[in-house]
N, C-alpha and C positions, 0 to 999 in steps of 0.2 A: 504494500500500500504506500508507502513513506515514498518507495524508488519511485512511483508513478506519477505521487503528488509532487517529488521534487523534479524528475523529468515536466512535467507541465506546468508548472513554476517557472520555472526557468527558461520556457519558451515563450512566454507570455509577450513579448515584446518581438516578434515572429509569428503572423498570423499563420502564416503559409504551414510553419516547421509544427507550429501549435496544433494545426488541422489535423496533420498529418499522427503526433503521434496521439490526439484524444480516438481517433480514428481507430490507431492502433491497440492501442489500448482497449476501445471499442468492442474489436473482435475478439481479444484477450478474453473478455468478461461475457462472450457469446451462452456461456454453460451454464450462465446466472441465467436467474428472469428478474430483469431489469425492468421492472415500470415505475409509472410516475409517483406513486404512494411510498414506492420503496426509496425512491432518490429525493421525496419530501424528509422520509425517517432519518436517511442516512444524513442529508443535510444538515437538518435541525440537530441532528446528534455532533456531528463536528460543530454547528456553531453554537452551540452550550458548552462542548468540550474548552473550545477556545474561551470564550466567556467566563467560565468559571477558572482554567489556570491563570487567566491574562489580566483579569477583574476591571479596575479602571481604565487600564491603557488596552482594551478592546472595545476602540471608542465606535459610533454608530458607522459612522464613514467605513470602516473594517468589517464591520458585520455586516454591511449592504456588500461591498466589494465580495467576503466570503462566498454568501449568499447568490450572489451574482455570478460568480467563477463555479461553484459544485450543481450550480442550476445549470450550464453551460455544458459543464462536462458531462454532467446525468442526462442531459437530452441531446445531447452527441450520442451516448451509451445506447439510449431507447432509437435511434434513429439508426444504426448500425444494428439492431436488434430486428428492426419491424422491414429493413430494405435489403436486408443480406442472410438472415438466419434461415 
């Protein structure tokens, strides 16, 4: 999980390279069933996770961006799911 989150981290600024490996990763997690209820759970689970180690300094601006980036990635996941499986 960590390698995946920091592979896609770190292509953030590379839409092309971005594409390419949430794509990849995409197919990776084919043996899941990836829907949109379960990428709400896992969401809201990483941004509590964060929230509660980070307290203050995970201010709203971050939790929207979080939010923003594991919605992104999770309906990459489901769309790789519903056009390729």
């Amino acid at each position: 999980f960590m390698n995946g989150l920091n592979q896609i981290i770190s292509s953030l600024t590379d839409p092309k390279g971005l594409k390419v490996i949430v794509e990849t990763l995409g197919f990776q997690h084919l043996d899941l069933e990836v829907t949109i209820p379960r990428v709400i759970i896992f969401r809201d689970a990483i941004v509590d996770l964060l929230q509660v180690e980070m307290g203050a300094r995970f201010t709203p601006k971050a939790k929207d961006g979080w939010m923003t980036f594991l919605n992104y990635v999770g309906g990459a996941y489901i769309y790789v799911r519903v056009k390729f499986a």
